[in-house]
C-alpha positions in Angstrom: -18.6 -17.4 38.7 -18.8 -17.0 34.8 -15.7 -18.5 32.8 -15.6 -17.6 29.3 -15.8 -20.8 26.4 -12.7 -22.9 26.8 -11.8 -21.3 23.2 -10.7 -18.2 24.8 -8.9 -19.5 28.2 -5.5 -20.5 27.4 -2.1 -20.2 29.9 1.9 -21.4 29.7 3.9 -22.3 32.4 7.2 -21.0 31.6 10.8 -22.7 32.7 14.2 -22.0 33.0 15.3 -24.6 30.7 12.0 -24.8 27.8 11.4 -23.6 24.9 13.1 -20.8 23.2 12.2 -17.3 23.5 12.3 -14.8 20.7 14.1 -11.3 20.9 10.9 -9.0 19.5 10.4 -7.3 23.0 13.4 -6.7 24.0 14.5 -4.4 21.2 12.3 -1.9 22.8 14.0 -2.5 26.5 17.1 -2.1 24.5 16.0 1.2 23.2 14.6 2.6 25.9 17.8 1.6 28.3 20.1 3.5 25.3 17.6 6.5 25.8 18.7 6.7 29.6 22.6 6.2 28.2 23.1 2.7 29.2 24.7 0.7 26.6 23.8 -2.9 24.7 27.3 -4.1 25.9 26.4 -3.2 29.3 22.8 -4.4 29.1 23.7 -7.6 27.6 26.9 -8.3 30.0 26.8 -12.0 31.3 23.6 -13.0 29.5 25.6 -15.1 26.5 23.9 -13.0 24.0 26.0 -10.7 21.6 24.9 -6.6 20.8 25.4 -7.7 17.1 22.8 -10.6 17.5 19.6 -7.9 18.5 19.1 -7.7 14.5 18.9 -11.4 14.2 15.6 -12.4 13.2 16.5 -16.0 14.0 17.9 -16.2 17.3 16.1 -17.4 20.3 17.1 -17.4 23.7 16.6 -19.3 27.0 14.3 -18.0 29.8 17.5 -18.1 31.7 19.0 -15.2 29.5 15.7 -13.4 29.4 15.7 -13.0 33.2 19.1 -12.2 33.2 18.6 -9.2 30.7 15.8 -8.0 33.1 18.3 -8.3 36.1 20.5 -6.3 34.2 18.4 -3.5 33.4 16.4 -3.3 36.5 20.3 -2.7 38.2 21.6 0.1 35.4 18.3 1.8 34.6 17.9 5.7 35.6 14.5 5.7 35.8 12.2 3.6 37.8 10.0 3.2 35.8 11.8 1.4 33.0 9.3 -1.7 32.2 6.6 0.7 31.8 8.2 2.9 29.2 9.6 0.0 27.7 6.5 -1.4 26.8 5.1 1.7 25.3 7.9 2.2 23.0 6.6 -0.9 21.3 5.1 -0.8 17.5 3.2 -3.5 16.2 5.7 -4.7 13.9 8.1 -5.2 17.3 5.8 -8.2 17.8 6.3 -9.5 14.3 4.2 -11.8 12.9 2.3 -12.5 15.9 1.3 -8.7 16.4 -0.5 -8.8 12.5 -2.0 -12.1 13.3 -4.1 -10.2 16.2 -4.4 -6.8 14.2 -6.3 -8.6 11.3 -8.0 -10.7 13.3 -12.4 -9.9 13.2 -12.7 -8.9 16.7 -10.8 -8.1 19.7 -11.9 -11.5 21.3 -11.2 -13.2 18.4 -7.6 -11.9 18.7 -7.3 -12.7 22.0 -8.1 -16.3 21.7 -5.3 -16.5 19.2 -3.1 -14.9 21.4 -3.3 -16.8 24.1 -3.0 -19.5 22.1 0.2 -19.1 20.6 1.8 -17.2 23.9 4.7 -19.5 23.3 5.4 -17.3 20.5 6.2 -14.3 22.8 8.5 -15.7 24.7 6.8 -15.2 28.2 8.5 -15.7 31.8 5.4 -15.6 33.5 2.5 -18.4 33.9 -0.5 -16.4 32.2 -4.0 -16.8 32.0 -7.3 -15.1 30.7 -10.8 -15.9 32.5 -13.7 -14.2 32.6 -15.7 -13.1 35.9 -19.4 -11.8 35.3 -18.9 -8.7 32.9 -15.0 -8.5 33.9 -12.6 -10.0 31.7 -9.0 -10.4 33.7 -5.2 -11.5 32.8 -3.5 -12.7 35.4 -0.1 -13.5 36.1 1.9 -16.2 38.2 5.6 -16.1 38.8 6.4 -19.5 38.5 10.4 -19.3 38.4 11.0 -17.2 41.3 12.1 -14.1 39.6 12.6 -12.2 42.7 13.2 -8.8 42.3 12.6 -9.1 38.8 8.9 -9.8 38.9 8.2 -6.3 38.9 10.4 -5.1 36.0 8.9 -8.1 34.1 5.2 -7.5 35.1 5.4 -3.8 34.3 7.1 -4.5 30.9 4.6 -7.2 30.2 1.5 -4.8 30.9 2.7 -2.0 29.3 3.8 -4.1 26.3 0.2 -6.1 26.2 -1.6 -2.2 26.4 0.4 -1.1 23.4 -0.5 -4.4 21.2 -4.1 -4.3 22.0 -4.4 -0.4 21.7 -2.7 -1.0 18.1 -5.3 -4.3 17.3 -8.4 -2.2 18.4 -7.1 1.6 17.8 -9.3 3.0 20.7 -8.7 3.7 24.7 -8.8 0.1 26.8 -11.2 0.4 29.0 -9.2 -1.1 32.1 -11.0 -1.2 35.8 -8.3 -2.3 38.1 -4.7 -3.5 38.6 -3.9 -5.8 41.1 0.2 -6.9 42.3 1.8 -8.7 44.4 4.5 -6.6 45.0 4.9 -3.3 47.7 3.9 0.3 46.0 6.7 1.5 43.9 7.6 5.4 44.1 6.4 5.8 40.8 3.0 3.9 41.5 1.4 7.1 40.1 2.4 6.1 36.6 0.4 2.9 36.5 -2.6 4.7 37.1 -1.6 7.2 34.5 -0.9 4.6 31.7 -3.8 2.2 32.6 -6.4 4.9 33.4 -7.7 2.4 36.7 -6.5 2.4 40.6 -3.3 0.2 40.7 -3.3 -2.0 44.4 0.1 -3.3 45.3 0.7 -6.2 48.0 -2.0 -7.5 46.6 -1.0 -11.4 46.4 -1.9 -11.9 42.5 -1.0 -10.0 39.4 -3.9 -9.1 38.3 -5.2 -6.9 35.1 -9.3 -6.3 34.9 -11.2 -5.0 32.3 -14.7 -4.3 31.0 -15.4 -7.7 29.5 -17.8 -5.7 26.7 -14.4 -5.0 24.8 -14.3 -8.6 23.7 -16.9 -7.7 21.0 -15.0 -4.6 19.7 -14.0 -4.9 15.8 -11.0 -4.9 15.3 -10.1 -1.8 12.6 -7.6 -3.8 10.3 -9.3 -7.0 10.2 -8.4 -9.0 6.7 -9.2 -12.7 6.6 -6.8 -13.9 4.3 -3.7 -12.0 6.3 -5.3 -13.5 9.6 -4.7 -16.6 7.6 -1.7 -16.6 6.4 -0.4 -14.7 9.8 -2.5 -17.4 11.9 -0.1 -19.9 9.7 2.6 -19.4 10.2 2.3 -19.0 13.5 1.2 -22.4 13.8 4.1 -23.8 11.7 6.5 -22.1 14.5 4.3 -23.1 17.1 5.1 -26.8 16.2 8.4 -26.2 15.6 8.8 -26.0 19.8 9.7 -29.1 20.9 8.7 -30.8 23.8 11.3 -33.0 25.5 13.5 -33.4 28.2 15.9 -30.5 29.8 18.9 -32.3 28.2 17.6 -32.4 25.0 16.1 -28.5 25.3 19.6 -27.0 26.6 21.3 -28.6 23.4 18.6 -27.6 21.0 18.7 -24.1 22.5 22.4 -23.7 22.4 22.7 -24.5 18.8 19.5 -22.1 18.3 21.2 -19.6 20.0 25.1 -20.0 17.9 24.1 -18.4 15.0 25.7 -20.9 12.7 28.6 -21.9 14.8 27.3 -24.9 16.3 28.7 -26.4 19.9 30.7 -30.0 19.2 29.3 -32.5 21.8 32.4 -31.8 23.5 31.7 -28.3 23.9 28.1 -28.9 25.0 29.2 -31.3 27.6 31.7 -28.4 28.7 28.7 -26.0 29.3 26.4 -28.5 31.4 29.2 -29.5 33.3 29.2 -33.0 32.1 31.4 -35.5 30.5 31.0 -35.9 26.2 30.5 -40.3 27.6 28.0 -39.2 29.9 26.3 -36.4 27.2 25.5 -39.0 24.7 24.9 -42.1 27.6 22.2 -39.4 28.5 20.7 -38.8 25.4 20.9 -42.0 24.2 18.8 -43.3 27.1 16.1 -40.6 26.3 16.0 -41.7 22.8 18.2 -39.1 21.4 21.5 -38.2 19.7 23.8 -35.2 19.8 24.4 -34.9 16.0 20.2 -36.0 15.8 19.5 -32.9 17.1 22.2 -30.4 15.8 20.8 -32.1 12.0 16.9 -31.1 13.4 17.7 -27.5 14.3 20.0 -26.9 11.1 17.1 -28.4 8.8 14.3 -26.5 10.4 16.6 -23.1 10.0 17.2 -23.4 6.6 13.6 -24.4 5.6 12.3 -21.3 7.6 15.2 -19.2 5.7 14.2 -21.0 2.0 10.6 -19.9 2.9 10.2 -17.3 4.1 13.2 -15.0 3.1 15.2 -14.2 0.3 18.5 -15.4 1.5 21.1 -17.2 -1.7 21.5 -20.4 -0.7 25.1 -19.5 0.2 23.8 -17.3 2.7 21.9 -19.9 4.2 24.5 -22.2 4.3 26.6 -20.0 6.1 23.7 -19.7 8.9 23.2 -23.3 9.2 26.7 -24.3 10.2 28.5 -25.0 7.0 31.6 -23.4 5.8 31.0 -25.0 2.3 27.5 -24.6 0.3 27.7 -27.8 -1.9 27.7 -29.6 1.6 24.7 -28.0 2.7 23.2 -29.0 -0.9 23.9 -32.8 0.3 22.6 -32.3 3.7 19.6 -30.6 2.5 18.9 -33.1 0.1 19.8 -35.9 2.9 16.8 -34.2 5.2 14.2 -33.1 2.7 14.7 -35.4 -0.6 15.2 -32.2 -3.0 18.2 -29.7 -3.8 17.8 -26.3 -1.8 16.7 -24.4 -5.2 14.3 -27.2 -5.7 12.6 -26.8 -2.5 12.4 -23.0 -3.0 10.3 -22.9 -6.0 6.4 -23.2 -4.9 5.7 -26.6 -6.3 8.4 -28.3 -4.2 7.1 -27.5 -1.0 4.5 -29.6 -0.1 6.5 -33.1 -1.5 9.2 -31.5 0.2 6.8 -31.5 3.5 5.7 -35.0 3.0 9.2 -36.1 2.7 9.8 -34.4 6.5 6.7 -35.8 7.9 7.9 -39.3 6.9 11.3 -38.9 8.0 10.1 -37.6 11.5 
C-alpha cells in the first residue's frame, strides 16, 4: 500500500465540547429545508441558536448544536434525500474564505492539502481523513461522537457538500469510482449513484469516497497566487485563533462566542453547566484560567477580526463585543492591544499592535 506524502494526509477528531463550528454550510440546509416548507424557527427549535443569527458572520456554534440542527431536519424534512440536495445547493462563496483559498490554489492536490489542513475551519462532525491507495485517492469518514441516526444525514450532506466545492475548484466532472457506508441502503440509494456517477455500497462498515487519484494533478481554473495568499492567511490567523484547552474552558469560550455581544456573567455560565459560580472559578482557577480572562480573550479577538477585516464604526463594534458604552471599549481595547481602536485600524498600527498581543499572551 501506497500513502501519499505526509503534506497531503491530514484528519480531525471532532467533539461534543471543542472548538467552534462556523455556520457557512448550514445556510444551504436552511434553504433547502424552507424549499420543502419547513421553517428556520422550526429547524432551529432547541438548538440555542436564533433564526436572526444565520446572517451572522461571526457566530460559531458547538458540535453539540450542529448535531442537533441535523436531528432536527433529518425528523421535519419531506424528502429523503435532504443532505444530498443540501449539499448541492452550495456556492462557493457558502464556504467563505476557505472555499477561495482552494479555488485559487495551482492544482487540485494542492488545494486539497490545504483543505485538509484547515478542516477545523469547516466545522466538521466527523473524524476525516485523505490517503492514497495505488492510483486511488480516498476520503474517509469516522463517526467518532455516536451520531446515531444522524450519521447518514451528516455523511450525505458532507459528500454532496465536498462534490460541489471541488466541482467549483476544478470546473470539470469528478471522476469518482466508488462509495462505500456503513449504514443500510436508503430508498433513495439511486440518487447517490446519480450525483456521484459510481456504484454506492451500503452496510459497508466505513464511509468511504474513492476516486481516480490522477485528478490530484488537475489545474485548478482560477488559480491566483497572491489570493491563495492572502486567502491561505487568513485562514491560518483563524486557524490559531481555536484554542486548545480543557472542556471547561471550551464551553465558556464557546458560549460567549455564541452571545452575540451579550456575554454570560460567571453566574450565568455556572447556571448552564450545572455548577456552582465557587466551584466555576475553583475549576478554572486550578486549570490556570479565569472567567473574566477568557470573556476579555474572546471580546479582544472579535473586535480585532471586526477592525480588520470589516468596515464596522467603532460603535458598532463595541456594541458586538459586549459593551453598552464605546469610550469603554476604547479603554479596553487600549488595555489589550496598547493602541486606541482607530489607531489599530489604520495599516501601520497593525503589526505593533500584534507584537503588543504576542507579548501579552
Amino acid at each position: 500500500m501506497t500513502r501519499i506524502p505526509a503534506q497531503l494526509f491530514a484528519s480531525y477528531e471532532g467533539s461534543r465540547d471543542g472548538a467552534a463550528h462556523s455556520l457557512l454550510g448550514l445556510r444551504a440546509l436552511m434553504a433547502e429545508l424552507a424549499d420543502q416548507g419547513v421553517s428556520a424557527d422550526q429547524a432551529l427549535r432547541g438548538t440555542g441558536i436564533d433564526p436572526c443569527q444565520m446572517d451572522d458572520p461571526a457566530l460559531l456554534i458547538s458540535p453539540n448544536q450542529k448535531i442537533a440542527v441535523f436531528g432536527n431536519a433529518g425528523r421535519l424534512a419531506k424528502r429523503p434525500d435532504l443532505g444530498l440536495r443540501a449539499g448541492a445547493r452550495q456556492r462557493l462563496s457558502d464556504f467563505g474564505v476557505f472555499g477561495y483559498a482552494l479555488a485559487s490554489s495551482a492544482t487540485f492536490g494542492d488545494a486539497l492539502a490545504l483543505g485538509m489542513k484547515h478542516l477545523r475551519l469547516a466545522g466538521p462532525v466527523l473524524e476525516k481523513r485523505f490517503c492514497l491507495v495505488g492510483d486511488t485517492a480516498l476520503f474517509e469518514g469516522r463517526d467518532v461522537l455516536a451520531l446515531g441516526p444522524v450519521l447518514p444525514l451528516a455523511t450525505e450532506f458532507w459528500f454532496s457538500s465536498i462534490l460541489k466545492l471541488i466541482t467549483c475548484v476544478i470546473e470539470t466532472p469528478f471522476p469518482s469510482r466508488r462509495l462505500l457506508l456503513p449504514y443500510p441502503r436508503p430508498a433513495h440509494a439511486a440518487a447517490y449513484e446519480r450525483m456521484f456517477g459510481c456504484p454506492a455500497q451500503f452496510d459497508a462498515g466505513v464511509v468511504q469516497w474513492q476516486f481516480d487519484a490522477a485528478v490530484l494533478q488537475a489545474p485548478c481554473p482560477e488559480a491566483n497566487p497572491i489570493t491563495a495568499g492572502m486567502c491561505t492567511q487568513f485562514c491560518e490567523r483563524m486557524l490559531d485563533s481555536l484554542p486548545h484547552e480543557s472542556a471547561l474552558a471550551r464551553s465558556v469560550r464557546n458560549a460567549c462566542l455564541g452571545s452575540r455581544g451579550k456575554f454570560p456573567s460567571a453566574r450565568e455560565m455556572a447556571e448552564r453547566l450545572g455548577l456552582s459560580v465557587r466551584t466555576l472559578h475553583r475549576r478554572l482557577t486550578e486549570e490556570g484560567q479565569h472567567y473574566q480572562g477568557i470573556v476579555d480573550e474572546v471580546r479582544s479577538a472579535l473586535a480585532i477580526e471586526f477592525l480588520r477585516n470589516t468596515t464596522l464604526s467603532v460603535e458598532e463594534i463595541a456594541c458586538r463585543v459586549g459593551f453598552t458604552e464605546s469610550s469603554n471599549f476604547r479603554k479596553a481595547f487600549r488595555r489589550w492591544t496598547g493602541q486606541s481602536p482607530a489607531r489599530f485600524r489604520a495599516p501601520q498600527g497593525n503589526a505593533r499592535a500584534a507584537a503588543a498581543l504576542a507579548r501579552a499572551h
